[in-house]
C-alpha angles and dihedrals in degrees: 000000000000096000082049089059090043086049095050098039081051097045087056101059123108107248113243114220126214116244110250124254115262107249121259100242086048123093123200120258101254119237122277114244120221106235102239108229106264109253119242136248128285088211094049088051091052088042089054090041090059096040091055084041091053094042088046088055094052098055091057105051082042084064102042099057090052091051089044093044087036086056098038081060100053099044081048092052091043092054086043089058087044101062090036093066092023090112090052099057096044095052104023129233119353147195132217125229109247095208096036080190098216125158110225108222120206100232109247112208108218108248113253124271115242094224110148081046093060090050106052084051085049088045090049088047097056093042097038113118133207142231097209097058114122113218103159085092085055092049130098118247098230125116089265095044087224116178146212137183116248115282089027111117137238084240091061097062099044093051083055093051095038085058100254098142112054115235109251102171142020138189120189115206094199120141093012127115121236103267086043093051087044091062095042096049086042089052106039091050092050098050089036087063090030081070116042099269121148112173118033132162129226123195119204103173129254092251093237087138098040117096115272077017092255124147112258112187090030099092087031093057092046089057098033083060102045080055102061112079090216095073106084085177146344142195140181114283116253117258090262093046095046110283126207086002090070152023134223108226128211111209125199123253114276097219086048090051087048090049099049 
């Protein structure tokens, strides 16, 4: 009965078939081979290896700067608490006064110096001319009553009447009253040396048109330019330069003026 069950149990597996030989003119596939990963540079590696050095670097320098600035500020911060209680220490524990008992004062600005004011009267004052000088006594007693300051030599005025210097500059006084004829005169010989002027001609009229046809501004000239420090000489002008109507100035040196 038992050989019967094992009959049957065998009778009902599957039948397993051989594989079949392979044939003989057939040769067998060969195996298939795995392609290793290529292996990388040494350069590149090199090249990595720098770049982690450089940004470690980095980071720590990073970190260096923030601890030192971190620690400038505290040592700041603790000077700053030092002097702040520097009087407290010195002189022990103190108390405040409740009333401290100070007048508050509005702040007054000074008013402001006219200095430039007082200058330009200093400057007038020492320029001004006057109409009661006497010059007559400074003059020289020639025909043409020329004149020249002391230590200037007779030379020196007849160069300036002979033409010498040539005339750079000319201001005619015709038509003005005295104290009008003053400033100008005051003014011209002043900006005339001011700059750099050195013969000039000033022409005061021959008083033709004036009553009794005497000359007005003539005598007033003469004494109005011996006045001014700046007129180091003067003549009558030549007949084609105006004669006995005008006079050809010599002016001092501006840089000798600045020196002295």
């Amino acid at each position: 009965m038992a050989e019967k069950k094992a009959a049957a149990k065998a009778a009902m597996r599957p039948v397993r078939h051989a594989p079949a030989p392979p044939a003989a003119d057939e040769s067998p596939p060969p195996p298939r081979r795995r392609t290793p990963p290529a292996p990388r540079r040494a350069g590149e590696r090199i090249t990595q290896l720098q770049d982690l050095a450089t940004v470690a670097r980095r980071l720590r320098e990073d970190q260096e700067r923030r601890e030192a600035e971190e620690k400038a500020r505290r040592e700041a911060a603790a000077r700053a608490e030092a002097e702040r209680h520097l009087f407290s220490r010195s002189v022990g524990p103190v108390t405040p006064l409740r009333n401290p008992n100070v007048a508050r004062l509005r702040k007054h600005q000074p008013p402001p110096l006219p200095v430039q004011h007082w200058l330009d009267e200093e400057r007038v004052l020492r320029e001004s001319i006057s109409d009661d000088f006497d010059v007559t006594t400074l003059l020289d007693t020639d025909d043409q009553l020329s004149f020249r300051r002391p230590g200037i030599g007779v030379e020196v005025t007849s160069r300036l009447r002979a033409g010498h210097w040539s005339i750079q500059s000319q201001l005619d006084l015709h038509g003005l009253r005295v104290d009008e004829a003053r400033e100008a005169l005051g003014e011209f010989i002043r900006h005339a040396h001011k700059t750099g002027l050195r013969c000039v001609r000033v022409v005061h009229g021959k008083g033709l048109g004036s009553p009794g046809k005497s000359p007005v501004l003539k005598g007033r000239v003469h004494s109005w330019l011996v006045q001014k420090n700046e007129v180091l000489a003067f003549v009558q002008a030549r007949g084609d330069e105006g004669g006995a109507g005008a006079l050809v100035v010599l002016l001092r040196s501006a840089r000798k003026m600045l020196q002295k």
